[in-house]
Each structure stands twice: as structure tokens, then as C-alpha cells.
Backbone as a ProteinNet text record, in pm:
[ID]
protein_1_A
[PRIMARY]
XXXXXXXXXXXXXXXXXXXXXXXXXXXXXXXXXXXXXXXXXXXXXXXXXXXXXXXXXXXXXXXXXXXXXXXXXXXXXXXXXXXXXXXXXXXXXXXXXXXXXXXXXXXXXXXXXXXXXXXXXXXXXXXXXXXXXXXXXXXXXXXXXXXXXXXXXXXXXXXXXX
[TERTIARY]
85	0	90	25.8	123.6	83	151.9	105.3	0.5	-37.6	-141.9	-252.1	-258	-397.1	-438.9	-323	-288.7	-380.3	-441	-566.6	-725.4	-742	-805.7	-883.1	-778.6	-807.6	-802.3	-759.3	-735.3	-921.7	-958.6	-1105.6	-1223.7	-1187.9	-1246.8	-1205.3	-1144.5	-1118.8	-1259	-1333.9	-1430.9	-1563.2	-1629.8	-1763.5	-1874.5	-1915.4	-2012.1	-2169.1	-2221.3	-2284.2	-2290.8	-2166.8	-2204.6	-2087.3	-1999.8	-1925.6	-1794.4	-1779.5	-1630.2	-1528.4	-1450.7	-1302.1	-1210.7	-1124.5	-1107.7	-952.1	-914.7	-854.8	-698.9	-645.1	-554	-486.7	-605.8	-578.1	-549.7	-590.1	-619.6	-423.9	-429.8	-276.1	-155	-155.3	-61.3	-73.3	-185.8	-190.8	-127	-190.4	-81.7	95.6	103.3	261.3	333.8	212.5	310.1	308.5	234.2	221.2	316.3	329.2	447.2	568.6	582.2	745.7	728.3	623	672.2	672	609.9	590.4	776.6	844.2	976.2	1058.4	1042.7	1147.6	1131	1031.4	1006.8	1069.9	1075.7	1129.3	1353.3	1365.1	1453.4	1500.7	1443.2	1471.5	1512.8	1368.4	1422.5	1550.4	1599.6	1694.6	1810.9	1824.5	1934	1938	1836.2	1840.6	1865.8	1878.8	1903.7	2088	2088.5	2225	2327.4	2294.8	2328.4	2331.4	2192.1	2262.9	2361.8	2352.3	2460.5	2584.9	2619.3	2725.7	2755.9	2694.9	2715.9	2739.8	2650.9	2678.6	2843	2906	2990.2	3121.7	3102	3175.7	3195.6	3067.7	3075.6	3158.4	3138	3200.4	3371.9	3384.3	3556.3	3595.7	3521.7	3588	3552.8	3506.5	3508.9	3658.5	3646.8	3786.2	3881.4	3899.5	4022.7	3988.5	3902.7	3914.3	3967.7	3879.2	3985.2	4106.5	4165.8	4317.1	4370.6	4324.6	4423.7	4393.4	4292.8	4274	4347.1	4414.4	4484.7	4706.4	4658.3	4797.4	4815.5	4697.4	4736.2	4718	4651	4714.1	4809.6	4883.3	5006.7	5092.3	5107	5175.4	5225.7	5057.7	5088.8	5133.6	5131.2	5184.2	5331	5376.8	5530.3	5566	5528.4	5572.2	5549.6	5473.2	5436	5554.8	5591.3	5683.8	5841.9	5884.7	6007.5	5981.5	5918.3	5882.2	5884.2	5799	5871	5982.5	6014.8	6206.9	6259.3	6283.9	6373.3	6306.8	6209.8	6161.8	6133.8	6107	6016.1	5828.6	5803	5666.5	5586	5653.6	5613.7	5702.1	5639.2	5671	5632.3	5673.4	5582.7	5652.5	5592.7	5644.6	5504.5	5589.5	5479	5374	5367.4	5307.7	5194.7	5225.8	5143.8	5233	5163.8	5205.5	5164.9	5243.2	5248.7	5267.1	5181.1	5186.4	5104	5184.4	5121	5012.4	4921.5	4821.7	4735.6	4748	4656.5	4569.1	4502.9	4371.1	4383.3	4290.8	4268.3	4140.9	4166.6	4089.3	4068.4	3959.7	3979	3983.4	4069.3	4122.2	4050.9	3986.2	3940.3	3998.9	4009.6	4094.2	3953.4	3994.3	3867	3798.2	3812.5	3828.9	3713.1	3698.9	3654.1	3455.5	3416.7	3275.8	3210.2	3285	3258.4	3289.3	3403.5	3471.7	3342.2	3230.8	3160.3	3072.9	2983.1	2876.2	2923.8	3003.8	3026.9	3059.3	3097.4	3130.2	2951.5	2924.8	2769.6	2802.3	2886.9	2901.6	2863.6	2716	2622.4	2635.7	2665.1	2626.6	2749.1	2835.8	2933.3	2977.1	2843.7	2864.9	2701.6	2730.6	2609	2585.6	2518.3	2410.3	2358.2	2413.2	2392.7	2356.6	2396.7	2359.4	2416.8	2552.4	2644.8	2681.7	2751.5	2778.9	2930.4	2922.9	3038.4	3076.2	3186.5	3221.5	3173	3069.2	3066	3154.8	3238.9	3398	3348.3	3256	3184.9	3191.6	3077.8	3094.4	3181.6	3329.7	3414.4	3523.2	3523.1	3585	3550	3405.6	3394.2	3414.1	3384.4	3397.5	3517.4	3646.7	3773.7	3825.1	3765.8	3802.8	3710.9	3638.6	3562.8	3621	3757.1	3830.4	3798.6	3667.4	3643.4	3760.3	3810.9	3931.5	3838.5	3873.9	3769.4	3942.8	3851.1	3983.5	3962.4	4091.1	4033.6	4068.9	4039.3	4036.1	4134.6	4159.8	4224.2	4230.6	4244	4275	4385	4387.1	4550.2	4530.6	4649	4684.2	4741.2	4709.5	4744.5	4808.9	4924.8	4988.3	4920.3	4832.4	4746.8	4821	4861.4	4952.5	4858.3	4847.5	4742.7	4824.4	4777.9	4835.4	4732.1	4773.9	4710.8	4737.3
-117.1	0	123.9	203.6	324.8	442.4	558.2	675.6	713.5	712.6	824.2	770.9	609.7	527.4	538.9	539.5	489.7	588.1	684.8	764.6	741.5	672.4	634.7	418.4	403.3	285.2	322	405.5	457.4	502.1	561.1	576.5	478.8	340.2	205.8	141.2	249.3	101.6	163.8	258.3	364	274.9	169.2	154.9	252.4	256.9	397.7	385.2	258.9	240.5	238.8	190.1	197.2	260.9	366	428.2	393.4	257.4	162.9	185.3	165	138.7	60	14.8	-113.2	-45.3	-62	-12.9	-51.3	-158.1	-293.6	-212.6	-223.8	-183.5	-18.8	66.8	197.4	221.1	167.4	185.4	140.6	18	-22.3	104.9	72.1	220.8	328.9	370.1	512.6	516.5	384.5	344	385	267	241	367.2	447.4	623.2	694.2	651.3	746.1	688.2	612.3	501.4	563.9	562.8	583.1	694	774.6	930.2	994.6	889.6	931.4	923.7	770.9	772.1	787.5	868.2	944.5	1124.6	1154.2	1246.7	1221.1	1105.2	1080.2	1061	984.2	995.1	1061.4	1212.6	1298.9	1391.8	1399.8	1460.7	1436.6	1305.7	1248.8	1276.9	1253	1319	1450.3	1525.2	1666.8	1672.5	1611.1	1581	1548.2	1450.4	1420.7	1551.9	1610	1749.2	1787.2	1856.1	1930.9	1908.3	1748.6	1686.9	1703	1696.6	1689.4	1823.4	1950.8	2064.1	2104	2057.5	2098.4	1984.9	1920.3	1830.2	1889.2	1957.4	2025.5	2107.5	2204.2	2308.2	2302.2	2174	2163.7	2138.3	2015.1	1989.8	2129.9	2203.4	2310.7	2409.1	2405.9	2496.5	2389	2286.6	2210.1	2205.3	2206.9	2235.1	2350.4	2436.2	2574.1	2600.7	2547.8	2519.7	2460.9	2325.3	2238.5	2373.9	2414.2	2501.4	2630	2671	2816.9	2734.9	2599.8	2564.1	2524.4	2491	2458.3	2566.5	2681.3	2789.3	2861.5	2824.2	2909.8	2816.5	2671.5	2606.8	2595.1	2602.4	2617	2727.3	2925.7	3011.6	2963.3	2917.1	2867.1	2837.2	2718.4	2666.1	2707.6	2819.9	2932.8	2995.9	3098	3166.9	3079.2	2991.4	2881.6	2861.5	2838.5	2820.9	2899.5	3049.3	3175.8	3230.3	3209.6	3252.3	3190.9	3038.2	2974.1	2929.7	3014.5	2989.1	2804.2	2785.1	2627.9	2657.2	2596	2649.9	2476	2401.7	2241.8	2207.4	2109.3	2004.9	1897.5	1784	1645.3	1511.4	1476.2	1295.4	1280.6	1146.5	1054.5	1048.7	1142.8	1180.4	1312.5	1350.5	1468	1547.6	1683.1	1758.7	1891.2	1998.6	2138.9	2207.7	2273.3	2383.3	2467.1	2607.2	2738.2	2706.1	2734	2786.5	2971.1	2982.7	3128.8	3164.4	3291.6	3319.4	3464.5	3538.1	3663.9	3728.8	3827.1	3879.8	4070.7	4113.4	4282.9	4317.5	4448.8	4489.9	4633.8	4687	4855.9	4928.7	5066.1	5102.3	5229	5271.8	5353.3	5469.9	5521.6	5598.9	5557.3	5432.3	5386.4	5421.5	5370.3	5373.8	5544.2	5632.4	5748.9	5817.1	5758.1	5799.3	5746.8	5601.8	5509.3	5640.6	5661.3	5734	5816.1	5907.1	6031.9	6009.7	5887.5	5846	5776.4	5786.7	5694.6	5540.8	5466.8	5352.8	5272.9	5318.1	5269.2	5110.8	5060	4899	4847.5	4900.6	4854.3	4837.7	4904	4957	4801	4771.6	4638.7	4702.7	4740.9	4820.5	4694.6	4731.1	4631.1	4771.7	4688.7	4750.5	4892.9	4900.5	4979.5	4971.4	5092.1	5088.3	4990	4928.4	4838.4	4804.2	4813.3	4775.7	4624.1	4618.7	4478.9	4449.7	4355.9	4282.7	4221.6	4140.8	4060.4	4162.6	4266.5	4365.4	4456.6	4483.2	4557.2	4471.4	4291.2	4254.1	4248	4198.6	4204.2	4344.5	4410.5	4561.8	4574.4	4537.5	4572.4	4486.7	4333	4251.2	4285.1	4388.9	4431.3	4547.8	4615.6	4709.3	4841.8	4855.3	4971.9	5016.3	5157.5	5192.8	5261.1	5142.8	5203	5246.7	5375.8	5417.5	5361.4	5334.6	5327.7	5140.3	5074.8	4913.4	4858.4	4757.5	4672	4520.2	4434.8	4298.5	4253.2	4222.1	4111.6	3989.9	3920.8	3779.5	3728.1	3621.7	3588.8	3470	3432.2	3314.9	3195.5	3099.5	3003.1	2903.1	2837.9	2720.1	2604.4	2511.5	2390.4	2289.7	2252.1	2098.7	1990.9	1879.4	1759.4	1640.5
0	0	0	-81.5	-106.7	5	29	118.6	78.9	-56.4	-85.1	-24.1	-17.5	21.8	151.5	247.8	400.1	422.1	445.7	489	489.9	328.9	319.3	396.9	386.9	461.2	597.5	654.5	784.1	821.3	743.9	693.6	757.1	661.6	656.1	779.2	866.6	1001	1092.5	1013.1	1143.6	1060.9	1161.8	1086.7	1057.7	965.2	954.1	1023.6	1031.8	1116.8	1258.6	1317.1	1484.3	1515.4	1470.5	1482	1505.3	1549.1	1653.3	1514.1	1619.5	1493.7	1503.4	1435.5	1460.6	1488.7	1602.5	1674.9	1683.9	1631.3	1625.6	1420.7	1374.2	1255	1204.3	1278.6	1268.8	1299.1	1398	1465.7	1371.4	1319	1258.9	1121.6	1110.1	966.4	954.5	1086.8	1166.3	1187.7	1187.9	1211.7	1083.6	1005.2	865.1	785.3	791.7	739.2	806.4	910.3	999.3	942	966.9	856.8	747.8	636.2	515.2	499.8	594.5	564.7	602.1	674.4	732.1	629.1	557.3	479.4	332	347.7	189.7	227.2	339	412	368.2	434.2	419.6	298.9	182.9	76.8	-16.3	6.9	-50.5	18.2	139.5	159.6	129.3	105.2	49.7	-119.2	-219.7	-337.2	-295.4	-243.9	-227.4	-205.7	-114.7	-64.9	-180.6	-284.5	-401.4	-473.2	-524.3	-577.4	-545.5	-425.7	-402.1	-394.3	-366.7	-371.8	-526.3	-598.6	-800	-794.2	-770.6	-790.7	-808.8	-643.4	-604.2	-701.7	-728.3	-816.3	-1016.1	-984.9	-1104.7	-1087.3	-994.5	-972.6	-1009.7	-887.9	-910.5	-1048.5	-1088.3	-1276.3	-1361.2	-1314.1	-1414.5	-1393.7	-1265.2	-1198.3	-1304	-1279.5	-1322.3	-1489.8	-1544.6	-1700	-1728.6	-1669.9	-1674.5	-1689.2	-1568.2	-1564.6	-1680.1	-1697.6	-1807.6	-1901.7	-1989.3	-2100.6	-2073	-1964.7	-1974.3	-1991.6	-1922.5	-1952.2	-2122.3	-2169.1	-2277.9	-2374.8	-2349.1	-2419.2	-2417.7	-2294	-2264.1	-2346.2	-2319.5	-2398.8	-2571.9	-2587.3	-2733.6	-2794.2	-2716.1	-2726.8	-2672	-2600.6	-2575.1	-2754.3	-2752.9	-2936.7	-2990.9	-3005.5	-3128.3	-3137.6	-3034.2	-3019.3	-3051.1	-3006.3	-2984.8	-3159.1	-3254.2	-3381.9	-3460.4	-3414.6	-3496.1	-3462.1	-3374.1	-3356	-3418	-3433.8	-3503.9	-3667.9	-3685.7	-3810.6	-3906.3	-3768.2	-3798.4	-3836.2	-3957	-3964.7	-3967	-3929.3	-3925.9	-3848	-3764.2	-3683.7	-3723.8	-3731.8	-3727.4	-3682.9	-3573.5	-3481.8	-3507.8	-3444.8	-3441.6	-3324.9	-3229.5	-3118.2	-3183.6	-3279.4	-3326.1	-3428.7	-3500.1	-3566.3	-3520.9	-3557.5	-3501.2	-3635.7	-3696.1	-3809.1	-3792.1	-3914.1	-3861.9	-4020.9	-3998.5	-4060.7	-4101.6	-4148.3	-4152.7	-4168.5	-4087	-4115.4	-4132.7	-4171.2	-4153.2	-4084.7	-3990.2	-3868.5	-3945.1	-3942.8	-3933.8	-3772.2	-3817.4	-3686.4	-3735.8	-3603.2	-3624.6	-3534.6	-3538.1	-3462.2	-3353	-3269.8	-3191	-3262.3	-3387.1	-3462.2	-3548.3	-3580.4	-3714.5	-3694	-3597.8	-3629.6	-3673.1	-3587.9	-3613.8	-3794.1	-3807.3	-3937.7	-4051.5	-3997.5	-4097.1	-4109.6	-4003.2	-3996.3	-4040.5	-4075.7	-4166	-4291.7	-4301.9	-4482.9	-4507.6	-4454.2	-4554	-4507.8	-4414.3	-4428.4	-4315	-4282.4	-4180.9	-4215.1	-4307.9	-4324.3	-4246.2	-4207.6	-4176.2	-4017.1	-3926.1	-3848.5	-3760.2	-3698.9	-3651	-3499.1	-3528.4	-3347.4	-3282.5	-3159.2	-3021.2	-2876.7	-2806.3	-2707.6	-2699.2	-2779	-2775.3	-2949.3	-3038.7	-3152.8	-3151.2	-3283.6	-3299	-3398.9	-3455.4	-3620.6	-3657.2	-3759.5	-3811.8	-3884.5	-3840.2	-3889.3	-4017.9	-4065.9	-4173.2	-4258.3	-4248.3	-4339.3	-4447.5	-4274.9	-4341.9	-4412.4	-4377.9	-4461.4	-4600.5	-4597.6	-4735.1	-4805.4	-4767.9	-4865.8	-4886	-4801.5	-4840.3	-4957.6	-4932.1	-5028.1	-5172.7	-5120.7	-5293.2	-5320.4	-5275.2	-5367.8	-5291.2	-5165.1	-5103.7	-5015.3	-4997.2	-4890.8	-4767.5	-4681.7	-4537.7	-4453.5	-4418.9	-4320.9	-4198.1	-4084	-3932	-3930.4	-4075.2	-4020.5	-4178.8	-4144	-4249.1	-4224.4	-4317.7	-4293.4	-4313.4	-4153.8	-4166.2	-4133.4	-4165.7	-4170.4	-4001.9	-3999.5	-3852.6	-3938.2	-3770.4	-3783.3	-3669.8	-3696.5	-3622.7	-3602.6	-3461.6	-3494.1	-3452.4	-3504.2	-3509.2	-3458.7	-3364.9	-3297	-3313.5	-3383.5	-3405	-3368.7
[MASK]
++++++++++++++++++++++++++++++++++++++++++++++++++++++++++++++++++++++++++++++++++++++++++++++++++++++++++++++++++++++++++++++++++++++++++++++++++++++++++++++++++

């Protein structure tokens, strides 16, 4: 018998005719509602307990991902640098490979959004909470022959570890 019932049979121990109750049965009812009412009490405190025990487990593996991910960016800036000094642009064992790859990023300078809005070059300019050069924009326009003052596209050196 589940909790939700134990009331209701608790009910059926009261005859409705001559009022008596069956007194032997009423009690054990009362028991076994009190037991299960405890360790459904208990139960859930312990699922609770579990949260918070996970919470806090989250918590730490996040601290420690963190970590590994700032050592391994420092690292791979270590071999970036150790690679453009000695002008190695490949590595390759048999443990992995290390090459520079390239990309290109626009760079604007604090100058530029103001300079857009006075040239007509609102498209270039992507409103948020705050005004901000849309990078998409001003690349493409540069790569279509337009001279935007304030930004340009350069080449980065990306080093890829595999």
C-alpha cells in the first residue's frame, strides 16, 4: 500500500454504522504512514544531498578544465613563439604535428565607427547595445576594392596541434 492510500483505509477502520473502529488496525496504519511518511522524508533529503554533492563536483571539474585550457594555451603560445624565432613552420612525430596555418581577422581602430557614420558607411557599423564595427561587413567591402579608413585585414599566424 502506497502513502497516498494509508488515509483512506485509515477511513475504513471507522464503521459507519455503529461508529467503533477497529482499533488494532487503525494503529498499525498510523505506524506504517508514519514510517513511510519518514522515509520518503529521508529519501528525498538524500536526493538533495546528491545534488549538491554533484553541484559541487561540477564546480571543481570546471575549476580544473579551466586550468588544463589556460595551460594549454600558454603552452601552445610557448611553441608558437620557440617556432617563430627559429623559423620552424612544421613540426611532425609521431606523437602529433604542429603547423602554422593562416587566417585573416579585421582589426578597427577607436576611430573607425565614427569615421563610418560620416562616410555613408552605416552597413558597416552592426548596433547592439552599444555601436560596434561589423567585422563581416568591413571585410567584405575591403576585399571588394572599397578603402575604409580606421580598419584593415591582416593575416594571422594560427599554430594547429594535431
Amino acid at each position: 500500500m502506497n502513502l497516498y492510500e494509508i488515509p483512506e483505509e485509515m477511513e475504513n477502520c471507522i464503521d459507519k454504522e455503529t461508529g467503533e473502529i477497529d482499533t488494532q488496525k487503525f494503529e498499525d496504519l498510523r505506524l506504517t504512514f508514519n514510517q513511510k511518511s519518514e522515509n520518503l522524508i529521508k529519501y528525498i533529503k538524500n536526493l538533495a544531498a546528491n545534488v549538491e554533492a554533484l553541484s559541487t563536483e561540477e564546480k571543481k571539474l570546471a575549476e580544473r578544465r579551466k586550468s588544463i585550457e589556460n595551460i594549454i594555451t600558454n603552452k601552445t603560445n610557448y611553441l608558437k613563439d620557440v617556432m617563430l624565432v627559429k623559423g620552424v613552420s612544421k613540426m611532425e612525430y609521431t606523437a602529433g604535428i604542429a603547423k602554422f596555418g593562416k587566417s585573416t581577422a579585421v582589426e578597427v581602430d577607436g576611430d573607425f565607427v565614427e569615421w563610418a557614420k560620416k562616410n555613408n558607411f552605416g552597413n558597416l557599423i552592426r548596433v547592439t547595445v552599444t555601436e560596434e564595427p561589423n567585422k563581416k561587413a568591413i571585410s567584405k567591402a575591403i576585399d571588394g576594392g572599397q578603402k575604409i579608413e580606421h580598419a584593415k585585414v591582416v593575416e594571422r599566424q594560427n599554430l594547429q596541434i594535431k
